[in-house]
Every structure is written in structure tokens, then in C-alpha cells.
C-alpha positions as CSV (number, residue, x, y, z in Angstrom):
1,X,-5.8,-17.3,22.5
2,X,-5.5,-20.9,20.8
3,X,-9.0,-22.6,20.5
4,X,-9.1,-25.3,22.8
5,X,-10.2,-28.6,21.7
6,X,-9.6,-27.7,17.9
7,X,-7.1,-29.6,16.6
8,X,-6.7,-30.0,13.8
9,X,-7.1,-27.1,11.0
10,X,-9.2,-27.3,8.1
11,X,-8.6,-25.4,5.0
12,X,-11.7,-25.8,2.7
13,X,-12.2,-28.9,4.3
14,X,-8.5,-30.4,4.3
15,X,-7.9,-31.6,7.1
16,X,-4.5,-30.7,8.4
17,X,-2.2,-30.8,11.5
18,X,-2.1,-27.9,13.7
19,X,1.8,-28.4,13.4
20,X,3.0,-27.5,10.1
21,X,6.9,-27.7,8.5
22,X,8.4,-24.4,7.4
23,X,8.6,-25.2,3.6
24,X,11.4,-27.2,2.8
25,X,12.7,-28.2,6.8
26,X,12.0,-32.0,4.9
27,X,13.1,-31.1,1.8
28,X,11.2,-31.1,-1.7
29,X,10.3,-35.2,-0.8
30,X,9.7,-35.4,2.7
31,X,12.4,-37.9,3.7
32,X,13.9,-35.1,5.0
33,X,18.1,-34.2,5.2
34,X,21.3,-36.4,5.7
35,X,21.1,-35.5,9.7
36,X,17.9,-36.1,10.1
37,X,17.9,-40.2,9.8
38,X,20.7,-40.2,12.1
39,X,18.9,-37.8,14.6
40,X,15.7,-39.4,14.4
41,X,16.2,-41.9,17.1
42,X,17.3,-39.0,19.4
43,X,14.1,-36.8,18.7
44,X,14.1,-35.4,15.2
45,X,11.2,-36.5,13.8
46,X,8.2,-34.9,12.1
47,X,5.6,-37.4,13.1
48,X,2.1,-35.6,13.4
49,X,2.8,-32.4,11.2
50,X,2.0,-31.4,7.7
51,X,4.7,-32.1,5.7
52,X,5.0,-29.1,3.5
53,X,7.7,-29.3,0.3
54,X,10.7,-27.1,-0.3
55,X,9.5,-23.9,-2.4
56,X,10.2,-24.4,-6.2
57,X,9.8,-22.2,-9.0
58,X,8.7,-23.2,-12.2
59,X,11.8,-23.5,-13.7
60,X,14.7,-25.1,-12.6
61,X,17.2,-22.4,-10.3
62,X,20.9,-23.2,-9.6
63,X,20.6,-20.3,-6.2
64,X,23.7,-21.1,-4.2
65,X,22.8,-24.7,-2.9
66,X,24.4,-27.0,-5.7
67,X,22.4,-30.2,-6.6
68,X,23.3,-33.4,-7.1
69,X,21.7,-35.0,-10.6
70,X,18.5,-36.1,-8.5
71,X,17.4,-32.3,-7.7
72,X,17.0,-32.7,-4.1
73,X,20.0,-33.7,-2.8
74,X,23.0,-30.6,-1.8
75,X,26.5,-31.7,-3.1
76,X,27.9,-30.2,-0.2
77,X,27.1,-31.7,3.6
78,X,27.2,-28.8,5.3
79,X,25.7,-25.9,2.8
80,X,28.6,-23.3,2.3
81,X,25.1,-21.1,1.7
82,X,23.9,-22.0,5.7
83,X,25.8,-20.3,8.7
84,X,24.0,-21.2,11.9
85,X,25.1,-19.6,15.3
86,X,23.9,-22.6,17.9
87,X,25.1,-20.3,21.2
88,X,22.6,-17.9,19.8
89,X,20.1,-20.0,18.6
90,X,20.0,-17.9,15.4
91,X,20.9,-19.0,11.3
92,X,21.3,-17.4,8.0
93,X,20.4,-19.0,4.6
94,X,21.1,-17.8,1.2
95,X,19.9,-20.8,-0.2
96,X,18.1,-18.7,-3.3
97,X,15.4,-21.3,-4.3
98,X,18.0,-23.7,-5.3
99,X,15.8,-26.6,-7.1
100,X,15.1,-28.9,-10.2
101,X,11.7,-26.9,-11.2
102,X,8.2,-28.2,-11.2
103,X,8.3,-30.7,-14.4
104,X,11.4,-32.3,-12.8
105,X,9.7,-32.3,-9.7
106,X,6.0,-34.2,-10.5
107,X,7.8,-36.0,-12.8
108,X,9.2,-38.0,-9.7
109,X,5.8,-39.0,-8.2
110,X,7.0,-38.6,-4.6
111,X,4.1,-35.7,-3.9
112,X,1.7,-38.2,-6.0
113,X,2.4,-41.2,-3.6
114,X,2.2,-38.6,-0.5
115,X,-0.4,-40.5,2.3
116,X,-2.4,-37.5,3.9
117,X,-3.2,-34.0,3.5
118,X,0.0,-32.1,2.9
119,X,1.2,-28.6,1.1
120,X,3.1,-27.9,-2.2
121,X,5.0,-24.4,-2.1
122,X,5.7,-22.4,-4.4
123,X,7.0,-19.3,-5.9
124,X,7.8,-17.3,-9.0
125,X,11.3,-14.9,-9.3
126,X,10.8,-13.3,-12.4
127,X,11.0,-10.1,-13.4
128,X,7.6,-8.2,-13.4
129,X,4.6,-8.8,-11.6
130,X,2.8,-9.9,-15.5
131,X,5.9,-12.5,-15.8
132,X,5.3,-13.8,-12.2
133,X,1.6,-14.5,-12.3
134,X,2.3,-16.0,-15.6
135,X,4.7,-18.5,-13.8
136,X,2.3,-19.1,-10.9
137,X,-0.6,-19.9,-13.7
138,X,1.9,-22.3,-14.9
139,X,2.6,-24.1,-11.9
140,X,-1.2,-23.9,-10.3
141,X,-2.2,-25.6,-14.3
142,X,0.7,-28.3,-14.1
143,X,-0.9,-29.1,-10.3
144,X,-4.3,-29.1,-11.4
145,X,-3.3,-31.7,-14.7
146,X,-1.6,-33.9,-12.5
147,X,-4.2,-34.4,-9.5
148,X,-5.9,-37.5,-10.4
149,X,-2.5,-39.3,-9.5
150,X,-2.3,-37.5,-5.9
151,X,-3.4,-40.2,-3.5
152,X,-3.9,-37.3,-0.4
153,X,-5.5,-34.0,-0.4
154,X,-3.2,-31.1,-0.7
155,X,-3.0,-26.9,-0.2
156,X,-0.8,-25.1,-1.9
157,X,1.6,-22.8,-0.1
158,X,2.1,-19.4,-2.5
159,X,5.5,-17.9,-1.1
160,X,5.8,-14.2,-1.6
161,X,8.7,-13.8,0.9
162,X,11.9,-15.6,-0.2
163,X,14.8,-12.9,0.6
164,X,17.0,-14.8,-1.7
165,X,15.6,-14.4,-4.9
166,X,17.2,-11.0,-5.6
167,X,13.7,-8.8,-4.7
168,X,12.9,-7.3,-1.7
169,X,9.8,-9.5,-0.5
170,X,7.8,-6.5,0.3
171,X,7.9,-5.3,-4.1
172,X,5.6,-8.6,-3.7
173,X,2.7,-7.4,-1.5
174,X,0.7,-5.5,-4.3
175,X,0.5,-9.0,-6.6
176,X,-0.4,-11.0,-4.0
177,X,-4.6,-10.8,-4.3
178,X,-4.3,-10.5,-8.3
179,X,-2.2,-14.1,-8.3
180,X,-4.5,-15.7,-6.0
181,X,-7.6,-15.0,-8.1
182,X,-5.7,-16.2,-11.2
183,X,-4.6,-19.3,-9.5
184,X,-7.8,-19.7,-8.0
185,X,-9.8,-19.5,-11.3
186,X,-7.1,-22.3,-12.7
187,X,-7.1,-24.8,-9.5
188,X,-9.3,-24.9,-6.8
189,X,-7.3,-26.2,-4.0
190,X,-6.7,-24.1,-0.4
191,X,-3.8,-21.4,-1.1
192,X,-1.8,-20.2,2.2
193,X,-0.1,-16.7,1.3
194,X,3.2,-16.7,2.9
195,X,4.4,-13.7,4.0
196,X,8.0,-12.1,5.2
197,X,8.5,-10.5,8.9
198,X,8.2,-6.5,6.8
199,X,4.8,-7.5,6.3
200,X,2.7,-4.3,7.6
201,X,-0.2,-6.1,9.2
202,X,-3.0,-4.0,7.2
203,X,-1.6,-5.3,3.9
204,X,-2.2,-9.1,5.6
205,X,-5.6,-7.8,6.2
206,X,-6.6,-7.1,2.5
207,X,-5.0,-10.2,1.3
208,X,-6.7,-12.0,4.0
209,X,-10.4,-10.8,3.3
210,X,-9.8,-12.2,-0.3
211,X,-11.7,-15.4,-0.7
212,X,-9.1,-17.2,-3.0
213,X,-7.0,-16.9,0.5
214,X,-7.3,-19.8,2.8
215,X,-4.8,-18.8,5.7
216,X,-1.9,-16.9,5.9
217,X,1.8,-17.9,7.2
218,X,4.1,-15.8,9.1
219,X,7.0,-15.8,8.8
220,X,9.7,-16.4,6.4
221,X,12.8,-15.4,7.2
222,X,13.9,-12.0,7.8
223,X,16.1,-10.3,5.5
224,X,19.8,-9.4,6.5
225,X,19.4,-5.7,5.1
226,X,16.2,-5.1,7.0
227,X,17.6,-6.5,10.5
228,X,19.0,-3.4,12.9
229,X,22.4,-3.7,13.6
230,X,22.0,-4.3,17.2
231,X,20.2,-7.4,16.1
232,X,22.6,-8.5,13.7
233,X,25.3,-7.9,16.7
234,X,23.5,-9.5,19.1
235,X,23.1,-13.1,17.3
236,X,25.9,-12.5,15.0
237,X,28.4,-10.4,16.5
238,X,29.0,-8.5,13.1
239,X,27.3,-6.3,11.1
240,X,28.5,-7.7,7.8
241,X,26.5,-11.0,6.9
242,X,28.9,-14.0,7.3
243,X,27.3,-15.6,3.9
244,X,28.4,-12.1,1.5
245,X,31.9,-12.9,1.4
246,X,30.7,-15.7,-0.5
247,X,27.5,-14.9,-2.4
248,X,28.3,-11.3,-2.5
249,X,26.0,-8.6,-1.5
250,X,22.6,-10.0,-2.8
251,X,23.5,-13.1,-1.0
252,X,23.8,-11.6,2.6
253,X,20.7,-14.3,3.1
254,X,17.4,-14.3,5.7
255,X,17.8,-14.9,9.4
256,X,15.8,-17.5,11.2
257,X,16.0,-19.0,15.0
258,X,15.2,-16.9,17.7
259,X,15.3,-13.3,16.4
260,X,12.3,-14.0,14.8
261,X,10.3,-15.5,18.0
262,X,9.4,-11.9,19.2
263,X,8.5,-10.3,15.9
264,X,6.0,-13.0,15.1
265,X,4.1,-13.1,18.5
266,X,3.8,-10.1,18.6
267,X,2.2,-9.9,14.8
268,X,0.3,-12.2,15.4
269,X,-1.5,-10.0,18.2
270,X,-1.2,-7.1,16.4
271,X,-3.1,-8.9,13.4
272,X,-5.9,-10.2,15.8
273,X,-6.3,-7.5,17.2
274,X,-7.3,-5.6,13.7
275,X,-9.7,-8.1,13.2
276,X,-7.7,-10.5,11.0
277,X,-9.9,-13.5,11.5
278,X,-8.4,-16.0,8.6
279,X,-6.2,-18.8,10.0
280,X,-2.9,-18.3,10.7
281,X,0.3,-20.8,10.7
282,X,2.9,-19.2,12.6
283,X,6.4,-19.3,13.0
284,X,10.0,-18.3,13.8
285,X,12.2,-19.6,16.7
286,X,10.3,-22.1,17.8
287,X,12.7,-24.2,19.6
288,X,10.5,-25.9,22.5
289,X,7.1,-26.6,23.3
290,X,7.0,-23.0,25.8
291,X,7.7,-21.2,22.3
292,X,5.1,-23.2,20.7
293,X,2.5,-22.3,23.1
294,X,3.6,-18.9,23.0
295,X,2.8,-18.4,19.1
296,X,-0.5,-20.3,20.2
297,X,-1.7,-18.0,22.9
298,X,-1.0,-15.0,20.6
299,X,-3.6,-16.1,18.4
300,X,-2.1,-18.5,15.7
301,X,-4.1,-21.5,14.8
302,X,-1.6,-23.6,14.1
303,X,2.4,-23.4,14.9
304,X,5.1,-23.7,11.5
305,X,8.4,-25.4,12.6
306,X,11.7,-25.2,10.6
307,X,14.8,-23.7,12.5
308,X,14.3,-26.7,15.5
309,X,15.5,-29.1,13.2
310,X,19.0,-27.7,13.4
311,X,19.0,-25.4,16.4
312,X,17.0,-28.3,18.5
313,X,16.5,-30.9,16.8
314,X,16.0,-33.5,19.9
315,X,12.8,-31.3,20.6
316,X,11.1,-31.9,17.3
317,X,9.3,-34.8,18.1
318,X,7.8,-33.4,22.0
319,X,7.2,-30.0,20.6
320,X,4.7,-31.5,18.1
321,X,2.9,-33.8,20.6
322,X,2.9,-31.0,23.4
323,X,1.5,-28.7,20.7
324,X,-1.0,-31.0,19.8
325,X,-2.3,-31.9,22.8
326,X,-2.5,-28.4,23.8
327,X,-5.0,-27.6,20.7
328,X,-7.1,-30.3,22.3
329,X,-7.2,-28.5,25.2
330,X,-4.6,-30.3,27.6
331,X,-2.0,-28.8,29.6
332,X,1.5,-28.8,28.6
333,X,3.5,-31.4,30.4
């Protein structure tokens, strides 16, 4: 169960919402997506959650979402590398960590000028585990050079679940306590370790005794080639991605919406039940407050939204204040 009257989680003493953004549902800036200012009168609005930035790598990635000359914005309106199925309430993404790269990125001040507590994410695709904790390093030593211009506390989100990188997230499990040390030892800032739905629950529980680990977040999305094909059917009606055509067979994408809903409650239950006590942001098809409470009451500390913005995005706004009046203890209205 949620812990009443705690609302709002700390992370070596940051202060954060217990309503946190998937990484990247308001883009690398915060200002969020072309839909989302004319939506916002209607409901879509993040007001009272952590903003938490699109995932970049250290160097800048073309993935499949082409960029317009400022980094952040697509070129196309509708993402040829996003197929969302809105009778099922279920998406795909092959999106690959499309992004300008972290120079490009601090060089714009936008996470500088950020007002309150908020997280960075982050993640490395390279090659070998040595080249990939190199690249985190980098990135934890660029943060750390550049935080006497950040007006607003800030964790950093370390993604070791991305399904469109060309790895299978679970190669990633093994490195996952060596690169928090290493970032650690270079920046001393809370790190949230964010994991993919293939996580086995006693790998979360080594990573999470580690003290360089502040709190874990489940999910990302789930990969196409590890979902059955009754699940694939069931949301999709095929058992062929709708995105490989396109991006070809390492581009089948991650699923998000409601397939995920199930799998991460029940996680969650499982984890706590093993004696995972570290925090834990959850999330996956969360799409109303009941869904909310429901990753609550399985033992999360705080709730991560992403898919609502598209699948229901007029619930945004009430599924953060219902959740956040339900950490304080109050019913759901």
C-alpha cells in the first residue's frame, strides 16, 4: 500500500512530486509537443509533476524521429516512427533516442533556467559495457561542470531500458551497479535506475541495495520481440510490428498504453514482497486516476505518466491532482 499522508518523495533530500513524466512525454525542454498547447485548455496539462527530460545520449543520434535544426523539434507532425492504436489504448514507438546530444543540449540553458526539482535522463548505446560507462562518465562530468547555472535541484534518471537502441535492454542489467558507482564518484546527485518490463525482480533487488541508487523506475516500454503473440493480437491485431515495414526488423519499436498496466502492478507486488524497500516510480497504462491508484496500492511511491498524453490526454491534469491528493491521504473523488 501507498503511504498515506506522504506526498511528496524525496530523493536525498529533493524534493519531488509523487507524479512524475515518463522521460520525454514533455520533450527534452519541458514545453512539451505541438498537441499539447492546443490540448491544454481541455485537460492536458502537467501541472504538479516532475518534469523529467527526453533521454539523450552523449552524442548526437539521428534514431528514426528526424529533427528540425533546434534538436527538439520532429520534422514530421505525426512521427512515421509512432503508431498508436486509441480503440485499444495501446502504442508503439521506434523513436531510437533521436536527439541533438548533451553539449547541444546544456548549451541551450532551458534545464539551467528549470524552476523546481526536476530529472535529467539519460543513456549510453554504445558498443561494450567499458564504452558505455565511459559515455555515462561523460555525461554525469558535463552535469556536474555545469551545475552552478541550474537554478532548481535535479536527479538524474540513468535509462538502461530503451528497446530502440539496437540491444536488448536486459544485455544492460549486469552494468547497471558498476555505472552507478562511477557516476556517483563523479556527481553526487540522486540517480533513478530505469528499468524495462524483462526486468527479473531479483536483479532490481541488487541494484536497489546499491547506495549510489536512489529509486528505481518501472517501466519503460516493452519490447515488440519479447511481447506473446496473443498480446501483440490482442492490441494490435497482427503479429508483425506495424513500424518494421518502415524501420525494418530492429525497428519493430516498444509497446506502451495498457498492455503494460498489468505487468507493472503486478511487479511492483512482486518486488515488495521480496523486500525491495527503495522507492519506486511506476508506470505503464496509466490512463485515469483508478489506474493511478492502482500502481499506488501495489506499493509504488510515486506514479510515472507518459502514454495519457496521447491515449487520454483530457485526464492528465485530474489524474495528477487525484493522485496527489491520494498520497495525502484523501479519497479519490
Amino acid at each position: 500500500m501507498h503511504t498515506l499522508g506522504s506526498e511528496t518523495l524525496y530523493l536525498e533530500g529533493i524534493p519531488f512530486s509523487p507524479v512524475i513524466d515518463a522521460s520525454g512525454v514533455r520533450n527534452f525542454h519541458g514545453k512539451g509537443w505541438w498537441y499539447h498547447h492546443l490540448l491544454k485548455p481541455f485537460g492536458l496539462n502537467f501541472n504538479g509533476s516532475t518534469f523529467v527530460s527526453k533521454t539523450t545520449t552523449l552524442n548526437a543520434r539521428a534514431g528514426n524521429m528526424p529533427l528540425k535544426p533546434d534538436g527538439v523539434t520532429p520534422c514530421e507532425w505525426m512521427p512515421k516512427c509512432i503508431h498508436v492504436n486509441r480503440r485499444t489504448g495501446a502504442a508503439i514507438n521506434a523513436v531510437g533516442l533521436s536527439g541533438p546530444g548533451m553539449e547541444f543540449l546544456l548549451e541551450q540553458g532551458f534545464w539551467q533556467r528549470w524552476p523546481e526539482p526536476f530529472m535529467i535522463s539519460i543513456m549510453s548505446v554504445a558498443d561494450t559495457p567499458s564504452q558505455r560507462l565511459t559515455e555515462i562518465v561523460a555525461m554525469t562530468r558535463m552535469l556536474r561542470d555545469k551545475k552552478p547555472e541550474f537554478k532548481a535541484p535535479f536527479g538524474v534518471q540513468i535509462n538502461f531500458s530503451c528497446p530502440n537502441t539496437g540491444h536488448d535492454p536486459t544485455e544492460f542489467t549486469d552494468e547497471v551497479v558498476p555505472v552507478l558507482r562511477a557516476a556517483k564518484d563523479e556527481f553526487d546527485v540522486p540517480y533513478i535506475v530505469k528499468l524495462s518490463p524483462g526486468t527479473p525482480v531479483t536483479i532490481a533487488r541488487t541494484i536497489a541495495v546499491e547506495p549510489a541508487c536512489a529509486a528505481l523506475c518501472v517501466f519503460n516500454t516493452l519490447p515488440w520481440n519479447a511481447a506473446s503473440d496473443e498480446l501483440r493480437m490482442s492490441y494490435f491485431g497482427t503479429t508483425t510490428s506495424p513500424l518494421e515495414h518502415r524501420f525494418g526488423p530492429k525497428g519493430r519499436g516498444g509497446i506502451s498504453g495498457t498492455p503494460l498496466h498489468a505487468m507493472v502492478t503486478s511487479w511492483i507486488k512482486e518486488a515488495r514482497a521480496t523486500g525491495i524497500r527503495k522507492p519506486i516510480i511506476g508506470g505503464g497504462g496509466i490512463t485515469s486516476p483508478r489506474t493511478a491508484k492502482e500502481v499506488l496500492d501495489a506499493g509504488a511511491d510515486a506514479i510515472s505518466l507518459g502514454s495519457i498524453a496521447f491515449l487520454a490526454p483530457t485526464m492528465v491534469a485530474t489524474t495528477i491532482d487525484e493522485s496527489i491528493r491520494y498520497k495525502r491521504g484523501l479519497a479519490y473523488r
